[in-house]
N, C-alpha and C positions, 0 to 999 in steps of 0.2 A: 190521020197520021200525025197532024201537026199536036194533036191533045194528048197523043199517047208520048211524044219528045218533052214536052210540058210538063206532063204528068212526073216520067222519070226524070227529068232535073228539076223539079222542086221535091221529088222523096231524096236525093243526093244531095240536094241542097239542106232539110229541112233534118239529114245524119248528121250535115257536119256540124249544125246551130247545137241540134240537142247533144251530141258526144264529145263536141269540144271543149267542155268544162267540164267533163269525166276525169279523174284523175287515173293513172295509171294502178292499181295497187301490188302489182307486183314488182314494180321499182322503188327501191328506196329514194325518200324526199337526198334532193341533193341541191344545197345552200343554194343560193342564184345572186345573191348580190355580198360582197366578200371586200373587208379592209385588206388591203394586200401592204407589202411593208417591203425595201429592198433590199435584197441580198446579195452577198456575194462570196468566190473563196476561189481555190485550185485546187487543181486535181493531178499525181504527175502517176506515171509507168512506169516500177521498176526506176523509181528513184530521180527521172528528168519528164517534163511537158511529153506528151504522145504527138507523136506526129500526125494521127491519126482523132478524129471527132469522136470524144466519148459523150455518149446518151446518159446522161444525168436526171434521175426521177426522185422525186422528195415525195415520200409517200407519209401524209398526214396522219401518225397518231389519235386515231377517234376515241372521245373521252367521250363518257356518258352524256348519253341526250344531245350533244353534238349532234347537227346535220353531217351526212356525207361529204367529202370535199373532194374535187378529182384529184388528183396528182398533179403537182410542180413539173415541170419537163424544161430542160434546157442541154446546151453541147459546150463542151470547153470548146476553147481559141488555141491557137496555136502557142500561143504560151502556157498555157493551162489552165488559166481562169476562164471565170464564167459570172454569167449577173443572173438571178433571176427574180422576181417578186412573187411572193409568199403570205398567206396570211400567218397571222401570230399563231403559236403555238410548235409541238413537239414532230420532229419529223422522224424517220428512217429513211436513210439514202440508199440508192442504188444505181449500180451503173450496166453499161452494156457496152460493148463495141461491136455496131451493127455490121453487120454484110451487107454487101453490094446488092446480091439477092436473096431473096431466100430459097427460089426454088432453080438451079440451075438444070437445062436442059443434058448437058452433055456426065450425065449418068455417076458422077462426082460423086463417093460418099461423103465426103466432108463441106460438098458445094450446100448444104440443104442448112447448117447452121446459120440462126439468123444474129445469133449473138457469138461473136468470137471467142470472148473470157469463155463460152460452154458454161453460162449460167454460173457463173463463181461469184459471182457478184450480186445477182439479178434479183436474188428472193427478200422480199421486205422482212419479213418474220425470221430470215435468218440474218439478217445485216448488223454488222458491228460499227455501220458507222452511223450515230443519231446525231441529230442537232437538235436546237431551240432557236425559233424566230422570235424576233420580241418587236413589241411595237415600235415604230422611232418617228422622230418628225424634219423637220427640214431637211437638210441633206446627209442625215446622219443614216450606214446602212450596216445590216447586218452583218458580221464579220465569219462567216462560215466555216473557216482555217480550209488548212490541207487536206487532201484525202489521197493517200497515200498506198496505191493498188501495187500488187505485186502482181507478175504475172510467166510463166515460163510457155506459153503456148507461141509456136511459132506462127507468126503472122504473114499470110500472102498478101503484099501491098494488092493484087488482080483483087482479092477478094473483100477487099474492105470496101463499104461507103464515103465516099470523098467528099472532103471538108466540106459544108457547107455555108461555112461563118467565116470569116478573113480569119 
């Protein structure tokens, strides 16, 4: 009995030596070590800070032969800025105003949104708002400007995601 426990944990053992330096090929290579550079800016609602955490995503402009980069993710403050650190190069911004949940039990057609805008903002390839990070050094950071959302959807404070950041 004891040769046959042996046996199958050195062929488990002997999968993970030989498959662990397999690469995957059907995931794209994605950077692993990244100069990052600081950034920053605001963001207001219909013309003042949102009272409310908006989901901020910088989505990386891929230029030829470029590795994959994930996306930048950050949330304004209650005044409307935001920091985040970015490698150099061309972004597309987008934003979200998350819900609370996204799948509510009590039969809500409108509880199931998990982004409040309804996606007005959300799509990288359709965003009008771009930036450019650029390298910098000591304490010198990014200057992002304003991002200036409009929005007429009315907002149920029960259903939004609560500030996470001071």
């Amino acid at each position: 009995m004891h040769s046959k426990r042996i046996t199958g944990l050195s062929l488990v053992l002997l999968s993970l030596v030989v498959f662990s330096g397999c690469p995957a090929n059907n995931r794209p290579e994605v950077e692993t070590k990244l100069d990052v550079y600081p950034a920053s800016g605001k963001v207001t609602l219909n013309g003042s800070p949102s009272k409310y955490s908006i989901l901020i995503t910088f989505n990386k402009v891929k230029k030829e032969g470029e590795k994959n980069i994930p996306p930048g993710r950050t949330s304004s403050l209650k005044d409307g800025s935001f920091k985040i650190k970015l490698t150099e190069g061309d972004y597309k911004v987008t934003f979200k105003l998350p819900a609370r949940k996204a799948f509510d039990m009590n039969n809500d057609p409108d509880s199931n949104k998990i982004d409040l805008f309804e996606n007005k903002y959300s799509d990288p390839g359709e965003s009008e708002f771009k930036v450019t990070v650029k390298a910098v050094e000591g304490d010198a950071v990014n200057d992002l400007g304003e991002y200036k959302l409009e929005s007429d959807v009315k907002i149920d404070p029960k259903k939004v995601l609560p500030r996470m950041a001071p």
